[in-house]
C-alpha positions as CSV (number, residue, x, y, z in Angstrom):
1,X,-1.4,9.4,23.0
2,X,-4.5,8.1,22.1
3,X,-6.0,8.5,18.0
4,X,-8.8,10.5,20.1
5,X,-6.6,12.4,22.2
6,X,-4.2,13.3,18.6
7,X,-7.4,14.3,16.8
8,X,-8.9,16.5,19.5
9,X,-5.6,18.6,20.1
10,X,-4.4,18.5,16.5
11,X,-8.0,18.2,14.2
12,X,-11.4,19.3,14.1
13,X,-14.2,18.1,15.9
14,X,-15.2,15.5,14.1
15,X,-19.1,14.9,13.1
16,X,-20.9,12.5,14.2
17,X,-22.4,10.7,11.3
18,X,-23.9,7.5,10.1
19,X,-21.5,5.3,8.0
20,X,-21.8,1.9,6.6
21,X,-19.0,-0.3,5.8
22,X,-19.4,-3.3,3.5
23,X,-16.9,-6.1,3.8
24,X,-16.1,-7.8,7.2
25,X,-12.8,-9.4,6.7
26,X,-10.4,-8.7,9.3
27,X,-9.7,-5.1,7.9
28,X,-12.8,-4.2,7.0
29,X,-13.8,-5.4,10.6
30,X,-11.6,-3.3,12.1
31,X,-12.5,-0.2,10.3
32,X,-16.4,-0.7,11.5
33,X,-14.8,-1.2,14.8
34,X,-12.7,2.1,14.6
35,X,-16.2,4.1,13.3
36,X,-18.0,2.7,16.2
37,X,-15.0,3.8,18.5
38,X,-15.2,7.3,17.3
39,X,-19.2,7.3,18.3
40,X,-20.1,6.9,14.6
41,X,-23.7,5.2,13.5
42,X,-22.3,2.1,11.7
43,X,-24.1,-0.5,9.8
44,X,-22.3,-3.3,7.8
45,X,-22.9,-5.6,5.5
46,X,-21.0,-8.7,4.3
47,X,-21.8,-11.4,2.1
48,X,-21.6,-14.0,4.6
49,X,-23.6,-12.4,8.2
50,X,-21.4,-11.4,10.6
51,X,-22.2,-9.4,14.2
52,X,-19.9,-6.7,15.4
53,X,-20.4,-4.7,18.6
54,X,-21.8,-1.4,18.6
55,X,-22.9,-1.9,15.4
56,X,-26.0,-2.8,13.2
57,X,-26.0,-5.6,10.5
58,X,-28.5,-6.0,7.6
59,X,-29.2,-8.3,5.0
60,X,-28.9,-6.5,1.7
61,X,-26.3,-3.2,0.6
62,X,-29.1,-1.7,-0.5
63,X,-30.3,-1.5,3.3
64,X,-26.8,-0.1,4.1
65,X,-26.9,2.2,1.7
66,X,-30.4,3.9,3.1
67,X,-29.9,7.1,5.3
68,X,-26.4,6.3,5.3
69,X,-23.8,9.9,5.3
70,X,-21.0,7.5,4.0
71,X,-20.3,3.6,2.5
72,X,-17.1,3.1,3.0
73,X,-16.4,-0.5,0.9
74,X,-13.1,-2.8,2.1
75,X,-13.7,-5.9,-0.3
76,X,-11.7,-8.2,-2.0
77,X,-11.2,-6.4,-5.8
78,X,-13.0,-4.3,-7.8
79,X,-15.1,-7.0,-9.8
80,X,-17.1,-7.6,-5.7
81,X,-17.4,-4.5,-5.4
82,X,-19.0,-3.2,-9.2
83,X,-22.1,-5.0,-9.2
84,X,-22.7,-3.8,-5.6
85,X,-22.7,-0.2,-6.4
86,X,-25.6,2.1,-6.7
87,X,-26.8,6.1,-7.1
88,X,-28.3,5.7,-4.0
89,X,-24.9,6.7,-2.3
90,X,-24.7,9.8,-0.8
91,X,-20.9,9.5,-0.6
92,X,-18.2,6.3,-1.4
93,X,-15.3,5.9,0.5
94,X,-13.5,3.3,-1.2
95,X,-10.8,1.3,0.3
96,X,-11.0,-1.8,-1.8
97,X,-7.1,-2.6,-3.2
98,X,-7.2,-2.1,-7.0
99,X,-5.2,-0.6,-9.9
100,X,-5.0,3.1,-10.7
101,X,-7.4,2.7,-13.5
102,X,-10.0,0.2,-11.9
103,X,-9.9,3.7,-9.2
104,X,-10.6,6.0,-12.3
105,X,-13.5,4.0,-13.9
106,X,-15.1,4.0,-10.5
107,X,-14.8,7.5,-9.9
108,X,-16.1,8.2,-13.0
109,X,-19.3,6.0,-12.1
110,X,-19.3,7.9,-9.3
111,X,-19.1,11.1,-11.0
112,X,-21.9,10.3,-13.6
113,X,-24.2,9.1,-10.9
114,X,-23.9,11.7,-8.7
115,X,-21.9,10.0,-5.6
116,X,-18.8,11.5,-4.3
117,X,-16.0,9.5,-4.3
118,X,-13.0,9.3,-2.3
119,X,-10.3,6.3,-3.1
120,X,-8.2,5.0,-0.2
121,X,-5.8,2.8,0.2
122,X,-4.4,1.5,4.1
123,X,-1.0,1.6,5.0
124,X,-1.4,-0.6,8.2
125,X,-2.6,-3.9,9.4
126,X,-6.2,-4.5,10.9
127,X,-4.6,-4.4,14.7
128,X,-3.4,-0.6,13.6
129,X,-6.0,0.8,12.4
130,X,-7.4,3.6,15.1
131,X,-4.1,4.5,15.9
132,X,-1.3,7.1,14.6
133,X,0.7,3.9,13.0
134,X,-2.0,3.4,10.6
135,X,-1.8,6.1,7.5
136,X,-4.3,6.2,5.0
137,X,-3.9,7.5,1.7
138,X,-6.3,8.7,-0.2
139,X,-7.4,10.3,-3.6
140,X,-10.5,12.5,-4.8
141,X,-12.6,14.4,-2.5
142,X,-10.5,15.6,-0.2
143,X,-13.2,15.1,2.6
144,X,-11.3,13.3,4.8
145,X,-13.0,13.3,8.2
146,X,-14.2,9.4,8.4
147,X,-10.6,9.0,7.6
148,X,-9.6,10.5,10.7
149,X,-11.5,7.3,12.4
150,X,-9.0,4.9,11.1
151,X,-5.8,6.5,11.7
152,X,-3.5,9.4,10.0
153,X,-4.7,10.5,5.9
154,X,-2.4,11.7,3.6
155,X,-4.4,13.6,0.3
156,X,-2.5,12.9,-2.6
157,X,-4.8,14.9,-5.4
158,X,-7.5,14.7,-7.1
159,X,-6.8,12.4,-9.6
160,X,-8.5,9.4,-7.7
161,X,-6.2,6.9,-9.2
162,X,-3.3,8.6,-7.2
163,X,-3.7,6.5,-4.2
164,X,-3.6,2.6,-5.8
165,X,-1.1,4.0,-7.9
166,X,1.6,5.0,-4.5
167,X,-0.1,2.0,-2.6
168,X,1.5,-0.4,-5.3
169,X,4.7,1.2,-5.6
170,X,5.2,1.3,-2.0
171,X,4.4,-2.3,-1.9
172,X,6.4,-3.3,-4.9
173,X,9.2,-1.6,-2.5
174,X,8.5,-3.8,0.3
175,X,7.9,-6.9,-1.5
176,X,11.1,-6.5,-3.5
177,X,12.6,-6.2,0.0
178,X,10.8,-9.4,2.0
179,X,11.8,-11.1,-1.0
180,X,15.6,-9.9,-1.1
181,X,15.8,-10.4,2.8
182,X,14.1,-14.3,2.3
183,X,16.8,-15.0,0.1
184,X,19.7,-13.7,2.6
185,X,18.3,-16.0,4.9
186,X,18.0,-19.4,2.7
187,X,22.0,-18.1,0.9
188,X,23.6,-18.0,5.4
189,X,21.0,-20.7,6.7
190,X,23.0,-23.2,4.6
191,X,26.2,-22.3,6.8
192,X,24.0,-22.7,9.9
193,X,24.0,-19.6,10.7
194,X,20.4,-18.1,12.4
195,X,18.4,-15.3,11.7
196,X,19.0,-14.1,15.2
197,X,22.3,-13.7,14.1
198,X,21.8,-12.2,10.9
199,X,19.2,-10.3,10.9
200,X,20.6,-7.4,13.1
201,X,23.3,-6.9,10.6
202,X,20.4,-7.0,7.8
203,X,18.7,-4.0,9.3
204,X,22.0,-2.1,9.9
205,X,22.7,-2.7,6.6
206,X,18.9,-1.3,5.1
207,X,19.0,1.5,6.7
208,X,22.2,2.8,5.0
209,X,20.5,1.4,2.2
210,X,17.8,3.9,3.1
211,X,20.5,6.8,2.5
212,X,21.3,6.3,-0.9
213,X,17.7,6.6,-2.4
214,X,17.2,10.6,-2.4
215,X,20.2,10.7,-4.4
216,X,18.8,7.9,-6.8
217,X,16.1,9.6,-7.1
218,X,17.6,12.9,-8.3
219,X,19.8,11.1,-10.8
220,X,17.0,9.4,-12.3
221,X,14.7,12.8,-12.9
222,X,17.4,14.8,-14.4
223,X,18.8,11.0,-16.3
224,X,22.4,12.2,-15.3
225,X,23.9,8.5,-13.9
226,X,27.4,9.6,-14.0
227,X,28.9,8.3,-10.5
228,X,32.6,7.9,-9.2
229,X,30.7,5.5,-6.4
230,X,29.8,2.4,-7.6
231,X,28.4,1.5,-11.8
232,X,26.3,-0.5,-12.7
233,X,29.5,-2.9,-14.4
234,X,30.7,-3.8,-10.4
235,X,26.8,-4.4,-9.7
236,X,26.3,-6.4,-12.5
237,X,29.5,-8.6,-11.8
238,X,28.1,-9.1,-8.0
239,X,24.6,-10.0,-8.6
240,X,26.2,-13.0,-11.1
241,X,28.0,-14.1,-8.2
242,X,24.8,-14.2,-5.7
243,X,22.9,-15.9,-8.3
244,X,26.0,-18.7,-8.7
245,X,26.5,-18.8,-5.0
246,X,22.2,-19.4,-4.7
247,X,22.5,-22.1,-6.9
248,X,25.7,-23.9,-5.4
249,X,24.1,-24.3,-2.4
250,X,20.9,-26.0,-3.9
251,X,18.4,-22.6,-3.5
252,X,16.4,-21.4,-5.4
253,X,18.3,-18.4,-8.2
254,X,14.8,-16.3,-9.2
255,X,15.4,-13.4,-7.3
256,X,18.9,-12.6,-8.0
257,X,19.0,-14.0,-11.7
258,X,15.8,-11.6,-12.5
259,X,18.0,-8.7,-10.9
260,X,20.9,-9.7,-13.1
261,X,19.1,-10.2,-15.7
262,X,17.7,-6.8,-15.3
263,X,21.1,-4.7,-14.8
264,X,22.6,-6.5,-17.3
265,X,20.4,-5.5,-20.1
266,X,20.6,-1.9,-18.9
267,X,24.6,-2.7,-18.9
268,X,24.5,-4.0,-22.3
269,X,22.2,-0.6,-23.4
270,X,25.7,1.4,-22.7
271,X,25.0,2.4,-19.2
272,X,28.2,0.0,-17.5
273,X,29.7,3.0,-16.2
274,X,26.9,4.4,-14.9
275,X,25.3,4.3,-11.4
276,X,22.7,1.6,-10.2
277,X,19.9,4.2,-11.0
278,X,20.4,4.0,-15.0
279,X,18.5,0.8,-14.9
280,X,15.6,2.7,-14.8
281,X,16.1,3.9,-18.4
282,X,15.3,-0.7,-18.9
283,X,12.4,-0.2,-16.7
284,X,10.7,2.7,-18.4
C-alpha cells in the first residue's frame, strides 16, 4: 500500500497548502519531493541553487518565507539555521538534527515572535521518506498534517525538546550497536571467518538480545537489580576477556575497554551481584 493509499483510508483529507522547505541535501530534497508528491505548493531554498521538479526555487528565505502556510527547515545544525529565521513565518516545521535545548530556545523564539513551532526529527533515510517505513517524530504543535507527506508521525508532547531528546537516544542505541557489531567482525575476521557467515548468527543473537530490555527497563525505574540470571561480576569478568582477546589479535580495544571500564566502576560502587541494569546508577 501506497503512503497515499494508507492516508486516504486511515487519515484525513489532507489540505492542500503552500510549504517551503529550506535545505536541499539529500533529505531535505526528498522531503520537497514528498510535498510535491502529495500536490503541495513547494518552494525551496538552499544556499547553493538547486532545481527540483514540481517545485519553485528562489534566491533568498525571505522569498520562501512570503505567502508560505509552512517552512519546513532540514539544515545542517542549529547555528545555519538561527540567523535564517524570521517573524515572518506563519508556521516552522523544524527538522534540523539538534539537542533538546538548541529545540527549546528555538521554540521559545518562536513563541515570542509569534510562529508556531513544531520540532521533528526523521527516523528514515532520504529513499524512505513518502512511505510507511519512514516515522517522524515530532514535538510541539501537534499539527501534524505536512508530516503526513513524509511518512508516519509519532507526537511525543509538547515540550518541543521531546523529539531531539528520543532521536539521540535511539541513535546512541544504534550507534552503540553498529559499533559492537564492527568489532565482532574485526575479533572472527582474524580467524578468516566472513560476515556471511557470521552475521546470521549476529542477528539471531540481537533479537534475543531484544527480549531482555522490557525487563531492564523495569529494574531500572523501580532500582531493584537483584537477579538470579546473570550480575554484573560474570559481565564484568567477560568484557575483560573481549577487551584481552581485541588486543591479542592486534585490534583495536576502545569499545570493549570503555564497556569494562564502565561496568566495572558500577561493580566496584557495590552493585557485583547485581544485574547488567545497575550500571545505570554509573550513568546517572
Amino acid at each position: 500500500m501506497s503512503l497515499r493509499q494508507w492516508q486516504s483510508e486511515y487519515c484525513p483529507m489532507t489540505e492542500i497548502k503552500k510549504v517551503s522547505v529550506l535545505g536541499l541535501g539529500r533529505m531535505g530534497s526528498a522531503l520537497a519531493a514528498a510535498l510535491a508528491n502529495e500536490g503541495h505548493e513547494v518552494t525551496v531554498w538552499n544556499r547553493s541553487p538547486k532545481a527540483l521538479p514540481n517545485t519553485r526555487s528562489v534566491a533568498t528565505p525571505q522569498e520562501a518565507y512570503k505567502e508560505a502556510d509552512v517552512v519546513v527547515t532540514c539544515l545542517s545544525t542549529y547555528d545555519v539555521q538561527q540567523p535564517l529565521l524570521s517573524e515572518n513565518i506563519k508556521k516552522l516545521v523544524n527538522l534540523t538534527s539538534g539537542t533538546p535545548e538548541q529545540a527549546r530556545a528555538t521554540a521559545k523564539w518562536a513563541q515570542d515572535n509569534g510562529v508556531e513551532y513544531v520540532d521533528g526529527v526523521i527516523m528514515a533515510v532520504p529513499q524512505q521518506i513518502g512511505t510507511k517505513q519512514a516515522r517522524i517524530l515530532f514535538s510541539g504543535s501537534q499539527d501534524h498534517q505536512v508530516l503526513q507527506a513524509f511518512g508516519e508521525p509519532v507526537y511525543l508532547g509538547e515540550d518541543a525538546g521531546l523529539a531531539a531528546l528520543y532521536d539521540l537516544a535511539l541513535l546512541g542505541i544504534m550507534w552503540a550497536t553498529f559499533g559492537g557489531y564492527l568489532q565482532a567482525l574485526a575479533l572472527v575476521g582474524m580467524a578468516r571467518i566472513s560476515p556471511q557467515q557470521f552475521t546470521p548468527l549476529a542477528t539471531d543473537w540481537l533479537a534475543t538480545v531484544n527480549t531482555f530490555l522490557p525487563e531492564m527497563g523495569e529494574e531500572t525505574h523501580h532500582r531493584d537489580y537483584e537477579t538470579d540470571v546473570s550480575a554484573l561480576d560474570i559481565n564484568v569478568a567477560g568484557l575483560r576477556l573481549l577487551a584481552e582477546a581485541a588486543k591479542e589479535q592486534g585490534l583495536d580495544t576502545t569499545v570493549p575497554q570503555a564497556l569494562h571500564d564502565l561496568f566495572q566502576r558500577a561493580q566496584e560502587r557495590g552493585h557485583g551481584a547485581h544485574s547488567i541494569a545497575s550500571v545505570i546508577e554509573v550513568i546517572r
